[in-house]
N, C-alpha and C positions, 0 to 999 in steps of 0.2 A: 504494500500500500504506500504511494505516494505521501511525503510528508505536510504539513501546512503550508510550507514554503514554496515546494514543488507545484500546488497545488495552485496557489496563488499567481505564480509564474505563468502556471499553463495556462490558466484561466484570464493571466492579463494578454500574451499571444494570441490568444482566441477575441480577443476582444477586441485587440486593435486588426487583425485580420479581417474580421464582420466587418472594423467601420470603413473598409476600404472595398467594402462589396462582394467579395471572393468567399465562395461558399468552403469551409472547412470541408468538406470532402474533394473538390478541387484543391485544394493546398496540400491536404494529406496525399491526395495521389501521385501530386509535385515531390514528395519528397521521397516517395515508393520509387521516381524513376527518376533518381538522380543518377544514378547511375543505371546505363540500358539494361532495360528490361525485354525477355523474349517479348515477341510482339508490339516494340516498337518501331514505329515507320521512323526510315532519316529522314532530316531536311538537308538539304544541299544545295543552296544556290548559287551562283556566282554570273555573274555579266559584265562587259567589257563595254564603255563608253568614250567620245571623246571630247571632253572639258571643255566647252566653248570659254574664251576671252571673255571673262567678268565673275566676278564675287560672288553671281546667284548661283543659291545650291541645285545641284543637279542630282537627282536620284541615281545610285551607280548600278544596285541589287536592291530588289524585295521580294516578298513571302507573306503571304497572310496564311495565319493559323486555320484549317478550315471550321467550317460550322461546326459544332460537338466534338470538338477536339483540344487536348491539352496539348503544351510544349514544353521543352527548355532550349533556349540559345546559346547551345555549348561553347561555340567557337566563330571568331570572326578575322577574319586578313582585307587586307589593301596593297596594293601593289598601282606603277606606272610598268612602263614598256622603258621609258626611261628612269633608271633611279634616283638619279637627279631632282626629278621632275617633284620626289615627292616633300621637299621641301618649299614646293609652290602648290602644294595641295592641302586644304583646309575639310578634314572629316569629320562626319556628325553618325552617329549610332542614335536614329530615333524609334521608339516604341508605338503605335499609335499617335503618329506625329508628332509626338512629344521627346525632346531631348534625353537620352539616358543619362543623370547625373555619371560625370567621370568619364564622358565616351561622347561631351557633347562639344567638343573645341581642341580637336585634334589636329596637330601639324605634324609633318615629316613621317618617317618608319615608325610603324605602328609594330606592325608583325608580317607575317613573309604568309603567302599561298602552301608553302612549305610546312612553312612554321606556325600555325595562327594562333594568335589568344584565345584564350582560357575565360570565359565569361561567366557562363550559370547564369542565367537570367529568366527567370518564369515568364512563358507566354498563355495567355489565357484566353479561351475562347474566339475567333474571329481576330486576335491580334495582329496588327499591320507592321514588318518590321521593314525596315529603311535603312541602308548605307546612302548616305548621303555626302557630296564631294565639291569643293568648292576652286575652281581657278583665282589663286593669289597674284596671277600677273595677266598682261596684257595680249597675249597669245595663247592660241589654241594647244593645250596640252593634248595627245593621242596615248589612246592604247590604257587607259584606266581602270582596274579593277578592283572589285571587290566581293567574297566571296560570306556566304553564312552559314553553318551547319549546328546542327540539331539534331533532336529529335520530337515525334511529334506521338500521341497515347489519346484512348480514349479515357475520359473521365471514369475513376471508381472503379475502373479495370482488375486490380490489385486483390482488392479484397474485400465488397461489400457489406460482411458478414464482422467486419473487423470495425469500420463504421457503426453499422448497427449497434456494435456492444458496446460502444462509445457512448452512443446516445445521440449519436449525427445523424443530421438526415439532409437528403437534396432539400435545397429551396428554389 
């Protein structure tokens, strides 16, 4: 049996989880497949653009979460054709249009198509993810990439019998 402390703890998690709209059986399932689970689909996207001359952002790669499906954002890259280049490159990692704190005012080598970052970032429901990429100078950069990878899970997939004795239910 959990102690008072414990208790309390879980019970504040849980709290501030609700007030951000995410059903604790979505969140418990987020943490069933932190690391893949048989029966998960990857995501994998990547696409090649070429930076038009000016500062507005240009979409480079996206992915939406499909209908009744969870995710996570395990990993993301950037790359030019030239490497140079990627010091005149301004990257944004947004969620549902919205800037990911930490990934939203990116300059130069990030990480390599090789190599990519390490993320973990919960996708929920229908979520919109976006590399976004900005020309820092006055001519046409070529050959831009950016790459995303995942995985994507049905909700409650796990173990709905493990919810239940919880005391959770879908809302």
């Amino acid at each position: 049996m959990a102690s008072l402390s414990q208790q309390l703890a879980a019970a504040s998690i849980a709290n501030r989880i609700m007030r951000l709209g995410v059903p604790m059986a979505d969140f418990l399932t987020m943490l069933a497949h932190e690391n893949v689970e048989l029966g998960d689909n990857y995501l994998n996207e990547a696409a090649v653009v070429n930076l038009l001359a000016s500062a507005t952002d240009q979409v480079v790669v996206t992915y939406r979460v499909p209908q009744g499906m969870l995710g996570i954002l395990k990993h993301f890259a950037t790359a030019a054709e030239n490497p140079t280049d990627m010091d005149n490159i301004r990257w944004r990692l947004r969620i549902n249009r919205s800037p990911v704190v930490g990934f939203d005012d990116m300059i130069g080598v990030i990480s390599t198509l090789v190599f990519p970052l390490r993320v973990n970032l919960q996708l929920f429901k229908n979520a919109l993810v976006e590399i976004v990429a900005s020309n820092l100078t006055a001519v046409q950069i070529n050959n831009v990439t950016a790459m995303i990878r995942g995985t994507i899970f049905p909700p409650e997939a796990f173990a709905p019998e493990l919810l239940a004795s919880m005391g959770i239910t879908r809302r």
